[in-house]
NULOKE-74602 format. One record per atom (N, C-alpha, C, O): chain; residue in one letter; atom name; x, y, z; residue number from 1. Coordinates in steps of 0.05 Angstrom, whole numbers, plus 5000, padded with zeros to 4 digits. Atoms other than C-alpha are relative to their C-alpha. Layout:
// residues N
A|A|CA|X|Y|Z|NUM
...
END
This chain:
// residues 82
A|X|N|5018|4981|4988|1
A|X|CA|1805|9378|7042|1
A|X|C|4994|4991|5029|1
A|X|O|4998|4967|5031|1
A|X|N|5001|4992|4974|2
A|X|CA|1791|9388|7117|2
A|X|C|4974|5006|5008|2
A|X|O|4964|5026|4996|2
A|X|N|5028|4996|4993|3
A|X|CA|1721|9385|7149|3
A|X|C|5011|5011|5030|3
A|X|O|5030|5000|5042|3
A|X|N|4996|4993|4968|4
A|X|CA|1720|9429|7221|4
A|X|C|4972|5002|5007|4
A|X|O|4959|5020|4997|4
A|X|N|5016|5004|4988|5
A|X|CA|1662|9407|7259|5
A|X|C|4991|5018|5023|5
A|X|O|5002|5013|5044|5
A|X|N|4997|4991|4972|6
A|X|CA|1632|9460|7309|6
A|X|C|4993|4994|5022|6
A|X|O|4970|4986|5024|6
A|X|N|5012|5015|4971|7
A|X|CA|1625|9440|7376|7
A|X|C|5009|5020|5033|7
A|X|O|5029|5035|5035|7
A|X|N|4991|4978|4976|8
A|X|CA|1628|9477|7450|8
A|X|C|5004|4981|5021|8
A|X|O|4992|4962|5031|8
A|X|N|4995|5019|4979|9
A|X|CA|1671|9459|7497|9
A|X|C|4984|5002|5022|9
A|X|O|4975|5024|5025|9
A|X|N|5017|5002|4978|10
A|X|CA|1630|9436|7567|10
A|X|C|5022|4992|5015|10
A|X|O|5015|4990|5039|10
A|X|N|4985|5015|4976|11
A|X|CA|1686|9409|7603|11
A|X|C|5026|4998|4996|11
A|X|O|5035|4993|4973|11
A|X|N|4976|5003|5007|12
A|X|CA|1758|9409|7621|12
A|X|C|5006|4974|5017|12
A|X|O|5004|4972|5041|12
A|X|N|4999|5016|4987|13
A|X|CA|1775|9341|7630|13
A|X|C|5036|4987|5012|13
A|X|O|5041|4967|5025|13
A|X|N|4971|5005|5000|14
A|X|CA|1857|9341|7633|14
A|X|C|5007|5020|4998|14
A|X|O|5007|5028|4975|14
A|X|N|4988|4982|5018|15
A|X|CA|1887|9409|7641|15
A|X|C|5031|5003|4989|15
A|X|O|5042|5015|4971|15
A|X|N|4979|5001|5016|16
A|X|CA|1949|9389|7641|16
A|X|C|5012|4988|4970|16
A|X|O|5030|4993|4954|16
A|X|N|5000|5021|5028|17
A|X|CA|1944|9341|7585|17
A|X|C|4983|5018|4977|17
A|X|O|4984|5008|4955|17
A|X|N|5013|4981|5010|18
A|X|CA|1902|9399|7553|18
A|X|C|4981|4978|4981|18
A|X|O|4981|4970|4958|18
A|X|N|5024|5021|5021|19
A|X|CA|1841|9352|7540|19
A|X|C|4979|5019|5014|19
A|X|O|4981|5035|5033|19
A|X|N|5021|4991|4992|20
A|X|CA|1776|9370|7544|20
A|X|C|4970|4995|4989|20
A|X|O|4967|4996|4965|20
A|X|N|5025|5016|5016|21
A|X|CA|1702|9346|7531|21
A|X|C|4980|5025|4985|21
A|X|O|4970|5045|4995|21
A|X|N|5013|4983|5020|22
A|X|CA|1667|9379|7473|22
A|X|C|4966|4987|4996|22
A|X|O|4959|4964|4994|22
A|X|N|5030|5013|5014|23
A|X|CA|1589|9377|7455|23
A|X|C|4995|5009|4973|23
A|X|O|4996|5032|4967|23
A|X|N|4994|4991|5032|24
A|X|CA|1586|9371|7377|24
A|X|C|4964|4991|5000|24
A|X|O|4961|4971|5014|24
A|X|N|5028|4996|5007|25
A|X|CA|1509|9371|7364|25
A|X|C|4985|4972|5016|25
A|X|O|4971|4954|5006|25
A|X|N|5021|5018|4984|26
A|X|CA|1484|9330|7428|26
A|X|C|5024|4976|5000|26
A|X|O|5017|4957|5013|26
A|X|N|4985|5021|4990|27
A|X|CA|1544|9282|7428|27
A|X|C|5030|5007|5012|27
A|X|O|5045|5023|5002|27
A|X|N|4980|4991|4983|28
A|X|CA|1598|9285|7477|28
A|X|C|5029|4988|4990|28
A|X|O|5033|4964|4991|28
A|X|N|4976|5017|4997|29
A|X|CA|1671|9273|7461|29
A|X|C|5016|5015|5011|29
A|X|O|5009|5038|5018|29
A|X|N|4976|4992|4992|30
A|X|CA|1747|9284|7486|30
A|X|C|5009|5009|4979|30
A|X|O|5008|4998|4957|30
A|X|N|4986|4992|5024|31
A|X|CA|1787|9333|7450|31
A|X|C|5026|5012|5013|31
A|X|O|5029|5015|5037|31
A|X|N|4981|4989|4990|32
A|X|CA|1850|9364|7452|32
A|X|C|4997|5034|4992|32
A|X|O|4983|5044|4974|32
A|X|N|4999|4974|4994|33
A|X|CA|1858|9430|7461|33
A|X|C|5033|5016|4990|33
A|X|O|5033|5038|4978|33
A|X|N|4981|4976|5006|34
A|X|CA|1935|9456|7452|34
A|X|C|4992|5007|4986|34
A|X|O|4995|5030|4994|34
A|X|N|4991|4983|5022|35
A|X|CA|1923|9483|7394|35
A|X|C|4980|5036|5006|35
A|X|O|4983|5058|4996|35
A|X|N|5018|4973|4985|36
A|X|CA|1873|9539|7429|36
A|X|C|5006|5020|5022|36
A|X|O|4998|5043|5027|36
A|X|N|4994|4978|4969|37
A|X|CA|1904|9559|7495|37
A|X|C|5028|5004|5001|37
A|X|O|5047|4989|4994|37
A|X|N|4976|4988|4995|38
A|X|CA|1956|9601|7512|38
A|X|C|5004|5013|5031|38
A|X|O|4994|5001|5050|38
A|X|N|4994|4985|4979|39
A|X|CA|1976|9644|7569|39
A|X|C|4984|5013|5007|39
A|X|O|4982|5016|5031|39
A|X|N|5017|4980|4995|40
A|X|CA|1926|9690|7565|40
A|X|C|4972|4983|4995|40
A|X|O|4951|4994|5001|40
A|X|N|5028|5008|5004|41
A|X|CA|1869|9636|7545|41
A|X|C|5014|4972|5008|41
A|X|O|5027|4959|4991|41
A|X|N|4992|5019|4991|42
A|X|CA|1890|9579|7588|42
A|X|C|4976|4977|5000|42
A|X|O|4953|4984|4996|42
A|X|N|5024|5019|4996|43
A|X|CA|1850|9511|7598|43
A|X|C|4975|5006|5007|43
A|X|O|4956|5001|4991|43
A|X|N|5011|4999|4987|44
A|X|CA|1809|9530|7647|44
A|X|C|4979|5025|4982|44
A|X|O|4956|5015|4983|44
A|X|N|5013|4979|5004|45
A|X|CA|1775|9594|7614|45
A|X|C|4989|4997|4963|45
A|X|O|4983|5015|4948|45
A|X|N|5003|5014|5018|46
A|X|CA|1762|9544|7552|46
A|X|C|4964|4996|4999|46
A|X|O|4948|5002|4982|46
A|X|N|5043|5009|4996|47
A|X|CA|1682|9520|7576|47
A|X|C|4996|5027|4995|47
A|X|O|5006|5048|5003|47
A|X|N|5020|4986|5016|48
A|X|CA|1635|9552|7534|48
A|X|C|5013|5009|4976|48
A|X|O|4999|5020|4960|48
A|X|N|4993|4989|5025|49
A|X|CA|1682|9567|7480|49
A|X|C|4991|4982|4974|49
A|X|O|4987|4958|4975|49
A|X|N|5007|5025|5022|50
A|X|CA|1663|9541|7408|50
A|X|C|5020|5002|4986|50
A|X|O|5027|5023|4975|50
A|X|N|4986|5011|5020|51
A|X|CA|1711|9507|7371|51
A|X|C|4995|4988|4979|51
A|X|O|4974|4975|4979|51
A|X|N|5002|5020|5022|52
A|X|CA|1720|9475|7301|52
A|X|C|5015|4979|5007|52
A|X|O|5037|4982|5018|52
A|X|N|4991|5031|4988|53
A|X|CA|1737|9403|7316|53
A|X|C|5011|4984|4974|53
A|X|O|4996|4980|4955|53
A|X|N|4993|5014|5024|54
A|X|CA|1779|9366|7267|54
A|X|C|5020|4975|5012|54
A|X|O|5041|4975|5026|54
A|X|N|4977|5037|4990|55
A|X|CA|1810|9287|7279|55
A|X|C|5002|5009|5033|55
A|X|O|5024|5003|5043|55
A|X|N|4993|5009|4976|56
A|X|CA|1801|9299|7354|56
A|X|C|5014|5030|5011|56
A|X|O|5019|5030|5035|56
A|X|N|4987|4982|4999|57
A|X|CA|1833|9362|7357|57
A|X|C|4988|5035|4996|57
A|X|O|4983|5039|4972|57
A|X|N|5017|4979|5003|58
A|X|CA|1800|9441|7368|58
A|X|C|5022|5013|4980|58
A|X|O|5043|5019|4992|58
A|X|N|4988|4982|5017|59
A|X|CA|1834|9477|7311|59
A|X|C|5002|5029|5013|59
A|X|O|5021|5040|5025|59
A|X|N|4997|4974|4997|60
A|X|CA|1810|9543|7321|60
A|X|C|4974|5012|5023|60
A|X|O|4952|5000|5023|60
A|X|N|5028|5002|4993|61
A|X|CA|1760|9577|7367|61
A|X|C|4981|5030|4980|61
A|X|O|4991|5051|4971|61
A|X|N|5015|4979|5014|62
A|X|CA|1700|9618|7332|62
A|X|C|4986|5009|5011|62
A|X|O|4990|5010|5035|62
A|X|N|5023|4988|4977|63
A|X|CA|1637|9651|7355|63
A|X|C|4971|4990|4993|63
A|X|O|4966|4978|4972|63
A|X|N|5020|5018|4995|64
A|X|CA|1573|9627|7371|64
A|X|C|4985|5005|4965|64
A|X|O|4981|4984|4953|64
A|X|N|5016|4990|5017|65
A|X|CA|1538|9658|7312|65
A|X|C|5015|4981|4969|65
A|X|O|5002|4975|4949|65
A|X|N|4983|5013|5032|66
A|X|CA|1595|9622|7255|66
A|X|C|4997|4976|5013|66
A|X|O|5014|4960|5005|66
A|X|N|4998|5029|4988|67
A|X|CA|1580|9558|7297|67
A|X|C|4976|4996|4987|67
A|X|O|4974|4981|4969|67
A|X|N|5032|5010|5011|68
A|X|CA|1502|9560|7286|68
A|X|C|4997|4999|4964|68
A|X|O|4983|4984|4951|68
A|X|N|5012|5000|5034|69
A|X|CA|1504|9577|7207|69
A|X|C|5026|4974|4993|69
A|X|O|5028|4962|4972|69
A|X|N|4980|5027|5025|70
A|X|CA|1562|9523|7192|70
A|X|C|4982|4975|5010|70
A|X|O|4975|4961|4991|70
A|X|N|5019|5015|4995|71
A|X|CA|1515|9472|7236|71
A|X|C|4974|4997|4986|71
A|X|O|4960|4977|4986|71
A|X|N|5030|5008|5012|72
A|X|CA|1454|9486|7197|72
A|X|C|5013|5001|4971|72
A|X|O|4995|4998|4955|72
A|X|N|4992|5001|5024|73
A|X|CA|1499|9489|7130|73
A|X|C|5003|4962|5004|73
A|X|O|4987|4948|4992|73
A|X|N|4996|5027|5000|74
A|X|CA|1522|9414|7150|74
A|X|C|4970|4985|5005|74
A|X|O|4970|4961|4999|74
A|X|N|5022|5014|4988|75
A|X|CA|1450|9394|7174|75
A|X|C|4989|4998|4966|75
A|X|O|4985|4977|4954|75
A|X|N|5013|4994|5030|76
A|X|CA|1423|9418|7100|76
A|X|C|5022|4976|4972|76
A|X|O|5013|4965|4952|76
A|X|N|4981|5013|5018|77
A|X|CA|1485|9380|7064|77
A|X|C|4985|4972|5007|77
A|X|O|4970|4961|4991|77
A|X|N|5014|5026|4996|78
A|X|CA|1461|9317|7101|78
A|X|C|4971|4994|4989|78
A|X|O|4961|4976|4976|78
A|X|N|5032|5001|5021|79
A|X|CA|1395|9325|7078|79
A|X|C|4996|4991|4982|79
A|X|O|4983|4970|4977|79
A|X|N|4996|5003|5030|80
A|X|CA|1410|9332|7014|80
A|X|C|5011|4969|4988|80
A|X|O|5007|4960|4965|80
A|X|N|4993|5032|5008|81
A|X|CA|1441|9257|7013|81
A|X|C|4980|4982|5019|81
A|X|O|4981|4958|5013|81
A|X|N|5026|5026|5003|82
A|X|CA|1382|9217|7043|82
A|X|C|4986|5006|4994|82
A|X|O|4967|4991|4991|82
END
């Protein structure tokens, strides 16, 4: 099984290297990106999009609204174990 973390990208930090820095709930990392941009959704027009983040990597992008309820679904799971 496969956890995708949502997070929005803030920053393109490599576009050729198609990296780019993601904020996943207040913490900043590097991610990669091919798997999101194309011709028509290139690096650059990436900030502000929200992605699911998995091993380092944006899977897919979603919309803000499937970002906030899987964030408060994960916030409630954590809960639930301390």
């Amino acid at each position: 099984m496969c956890l995708g973390i949502p997070g929005q990208i803030v920053e393109i930090t490599n576009p050729e290297h198609k990296l780019a820095m993601v904020n996943v709930g207040g913490v900043k990392r590097q991610i990669n990106i091919a798997c999101i941009v194309d011709e028509q959704h290139p690096p650059e027009k990436c900030i502000g999009d929200w992605v699911l983040v998995h091993v380092g990597f944006a899977m897919n992008r979603i919309n803000e609204q499937e970002a906030a309820e899987t964030l408060k679904l994960l916030q409630e799971i954590s809960q639930a174990y301390t």
